[in-house]
N, C-alpha and C positions, 0 to 999 in steps of 0.2 A: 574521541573527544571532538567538538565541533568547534572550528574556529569564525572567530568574528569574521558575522559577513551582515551583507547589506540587503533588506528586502523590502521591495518595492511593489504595490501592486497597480502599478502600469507602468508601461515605459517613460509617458514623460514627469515619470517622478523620481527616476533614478538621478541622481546626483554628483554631478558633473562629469564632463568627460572626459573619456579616456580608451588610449585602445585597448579594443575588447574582440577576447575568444567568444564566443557565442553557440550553445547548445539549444535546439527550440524542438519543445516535444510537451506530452503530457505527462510521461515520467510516473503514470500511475504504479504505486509501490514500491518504486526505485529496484527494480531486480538488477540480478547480476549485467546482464547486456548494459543496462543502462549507466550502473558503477564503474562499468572499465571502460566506457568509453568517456563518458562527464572526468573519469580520473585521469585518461591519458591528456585529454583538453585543456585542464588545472594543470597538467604538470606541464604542457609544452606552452599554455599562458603565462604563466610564473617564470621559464624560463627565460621566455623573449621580455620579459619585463610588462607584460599585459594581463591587462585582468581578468578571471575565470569568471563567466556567465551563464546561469540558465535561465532559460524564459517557457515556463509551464503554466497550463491554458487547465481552466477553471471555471464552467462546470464542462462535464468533458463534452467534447463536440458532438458527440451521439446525441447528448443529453438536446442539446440547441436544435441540431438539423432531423433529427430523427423522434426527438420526443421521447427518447427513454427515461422512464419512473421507476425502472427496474434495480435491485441490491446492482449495484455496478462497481463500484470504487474500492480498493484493496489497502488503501489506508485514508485516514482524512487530510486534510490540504497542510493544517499543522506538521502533522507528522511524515508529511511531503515533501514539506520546507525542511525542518532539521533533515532527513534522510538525503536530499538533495545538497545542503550546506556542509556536512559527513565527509562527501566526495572532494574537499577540495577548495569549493567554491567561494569568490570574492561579493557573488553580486546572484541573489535569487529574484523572477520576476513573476510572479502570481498576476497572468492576465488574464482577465475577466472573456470570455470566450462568449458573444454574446449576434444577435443578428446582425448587427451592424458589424463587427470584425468580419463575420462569415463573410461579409460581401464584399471587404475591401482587397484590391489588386493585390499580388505577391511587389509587385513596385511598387506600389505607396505605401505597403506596409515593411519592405526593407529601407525605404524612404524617411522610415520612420525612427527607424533602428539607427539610421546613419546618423540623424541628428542628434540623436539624443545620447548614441553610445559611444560613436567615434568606432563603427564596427571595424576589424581588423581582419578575422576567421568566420567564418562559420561554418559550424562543425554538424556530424548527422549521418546515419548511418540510413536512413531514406530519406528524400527531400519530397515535398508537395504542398508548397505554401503559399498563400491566399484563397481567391475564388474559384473553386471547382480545382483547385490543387495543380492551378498552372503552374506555380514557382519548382517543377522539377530540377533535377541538375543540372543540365545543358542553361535552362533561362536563369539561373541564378549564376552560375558561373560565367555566361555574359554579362549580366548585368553587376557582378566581381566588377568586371575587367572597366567597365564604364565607372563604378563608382570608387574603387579603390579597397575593397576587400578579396579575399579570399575562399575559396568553398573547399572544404576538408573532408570528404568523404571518408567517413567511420569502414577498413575494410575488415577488421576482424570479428566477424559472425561470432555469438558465444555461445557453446552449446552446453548442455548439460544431458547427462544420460542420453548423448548420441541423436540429441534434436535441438532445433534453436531454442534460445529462451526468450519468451516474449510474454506483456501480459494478458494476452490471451490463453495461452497454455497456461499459466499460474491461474486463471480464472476455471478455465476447465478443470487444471487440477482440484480445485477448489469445491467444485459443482462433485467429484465425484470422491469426495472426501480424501482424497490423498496430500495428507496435509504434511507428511514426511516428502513428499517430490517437493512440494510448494518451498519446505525451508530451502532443497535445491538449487531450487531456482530462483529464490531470493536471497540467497545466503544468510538466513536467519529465521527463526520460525514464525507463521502468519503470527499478525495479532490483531485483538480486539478488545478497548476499551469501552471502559461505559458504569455508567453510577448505578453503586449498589442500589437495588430497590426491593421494598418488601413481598414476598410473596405468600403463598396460601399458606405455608406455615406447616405443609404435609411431610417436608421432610425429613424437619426437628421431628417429628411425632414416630417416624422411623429411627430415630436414632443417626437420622444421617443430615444434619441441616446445608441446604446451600445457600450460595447467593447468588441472586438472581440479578439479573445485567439490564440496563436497560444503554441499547447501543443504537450508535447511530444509524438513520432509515433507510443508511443509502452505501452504505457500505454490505460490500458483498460479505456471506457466512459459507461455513464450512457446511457439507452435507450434512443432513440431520445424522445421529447416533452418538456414540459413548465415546468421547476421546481422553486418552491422557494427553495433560496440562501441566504448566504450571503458571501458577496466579502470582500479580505481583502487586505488594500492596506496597506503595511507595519504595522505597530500596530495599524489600524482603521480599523473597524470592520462595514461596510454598508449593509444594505439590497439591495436584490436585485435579478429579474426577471430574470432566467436565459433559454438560450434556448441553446440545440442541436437538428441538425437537418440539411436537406440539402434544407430547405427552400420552399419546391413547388410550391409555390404561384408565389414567382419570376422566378420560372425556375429553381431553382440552381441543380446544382448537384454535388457539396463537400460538405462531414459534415465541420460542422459550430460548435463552441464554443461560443456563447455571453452571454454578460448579462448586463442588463439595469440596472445601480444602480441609487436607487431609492433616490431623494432629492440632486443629486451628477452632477455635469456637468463642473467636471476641465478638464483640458489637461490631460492626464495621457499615450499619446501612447510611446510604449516605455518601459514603467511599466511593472514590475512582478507583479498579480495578482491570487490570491488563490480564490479559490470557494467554497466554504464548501454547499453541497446539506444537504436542511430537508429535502423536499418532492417531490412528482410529482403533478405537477398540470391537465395534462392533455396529451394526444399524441399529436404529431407532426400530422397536417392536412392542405390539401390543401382547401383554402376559392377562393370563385367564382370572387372575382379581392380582389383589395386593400381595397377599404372603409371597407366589411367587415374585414378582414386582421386587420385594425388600430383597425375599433372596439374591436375584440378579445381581439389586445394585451393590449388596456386599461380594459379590462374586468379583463384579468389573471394578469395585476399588482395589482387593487384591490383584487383581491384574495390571493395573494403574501402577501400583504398588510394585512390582515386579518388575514391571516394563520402564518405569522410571529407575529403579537400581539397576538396570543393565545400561539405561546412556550414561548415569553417573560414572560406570566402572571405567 
């Protein structure tokens, strides 16, 4: 459950001061590394009587300094904010991450934190903040001492199946469809929302209708092929066959979002639609016409089917 918190998107809009713990990262997907650290932060702010803070930078830095237009981001900025506010937190800060930030000094930009936050902590399991990433630990923790905070070096590394967890591995895992590591590593299964939208209407005519997603452009997807799912239509919670892919068999050539929920056959276009992946059921492949095609896909929803009564047990 999330409790009341405060979100500002820039600093000098947060509203009044007071002292403050402080977490500064992009926090892309909030994975586990980032949960037990942002929660031990809340928990030793709260105790001193100071406020739990994060300050997550928007669109991500790649994006700015490097030009990437590529699937990148592993939830959208909404569902950044609750997942970040989850942990704890008194006070979220969505900064706009833009050329002119890139350029300013790690001391005018802690300079900026001091007036506006009353900083107290600041916490981080790697530090390199400002231009060209002078603000490492040694200069932050001088300039602590000059301005009257503290630097809290995050030291408990969080590993998962015997490797760190970072979102770059959650991205790799991602790229190669292992979306059973990814819940791992974020301790919850990826997801992907997006408005039902109509499509060619091939698969009602199989006897298998889905619904087709239309998701954000910039949020990364899982590898293409057959995963089991389950779809969430407001607080119902359905199983269900899901597929990306750019279809071969018919020709297609756009990736494709769908997914056939299973025992389900309302109206629903129009609908916002979550997808929570367990597994991968198989690659994306082109079959020799359609009969086999239909075969398949009745093949991999019993399997869907299977594979989902075994997490349930």
């Amino acid at each position: 459950m999330t409790r009341s918190f405060e979100l500002a998107s820039d600093i000098s809009e947060v509203g009044g001061k007071k002292p403050t713990f402080l977490a500064i990262g992009i926090f892309d997907g909030v994975h586990l590394g980032h949960q037990i650290l942002l929660r031990s932060m809340a928990s030793a702010a709260h105790a001193s009587g100071a406020r739990a803070a994060a300050l997550t930078f928007y669109p991500h830095p790649s994006a700015v300094i490097q030009g990437r237009r590529d699937r990148l981001y592993l939830c959208t900025l909404t569902e950044r904010v609750k997942m970040l506010a989850e942990q704890g937190l008194d006070l979220v800060i969505t900064q706009t991450f833009n050329e002119s930030l890139r350029r300013t000094s790690a001391t005018d930009f802690i300079d900026n934190l001091c007036h506006h936050l009353d900083l107290n902590q600041l916490w981080g399991g790697s530090f390199g903040l400002g231009y060209n990433r002078e603000g490492d630990l040694p200069f932050l923790q001088h300039l602590g001492r000059e301005k009257g905070f503290t630097v809290h070096k995050f030291e408990g590394m969080v590993e998962w199946n015997g490797r760190q967890v970072s979102s770059s591995r959650v991205r790799q895992s991602l790229r190669n469809g292992q979306v059973d590591q990814v819940s791992g590593l974020l301790g919850r299964p990826y997801r992907l929302t997006g408005t039902i939208i109509p499509g060619d209407g091939r698969g009602r005519q199989f006897g298998v209708p889905t619904a087709n997603l239309r998701i954000w452009e910039e949020q990364l997807l899982p590898a293409t092929g057959v995963y089991a799912a389950y779809a969430w239509l407001g607080e119902n919670r359905i199983a269900a066959a899901s597929n990306i892919g750019y279809r071969p068999t018919v020709n297609g050539h756009s990736l494709n979002v769908e997914a056939h929920l299973l025992d389900f056959d309302d109206d629903i276009y129009g609908r916002e639609l979550t997808l929570e992946f367990v597994n991968r059921i198989r690659d994306e492949k082109k079959f020799a016409d359609l009969e086999a095609l239909v075969t398949q896909i009745k093949a991999d929803i019993m399997m869907v089917r299977d594979h989902l009564k075994l997490i349930r047990q």
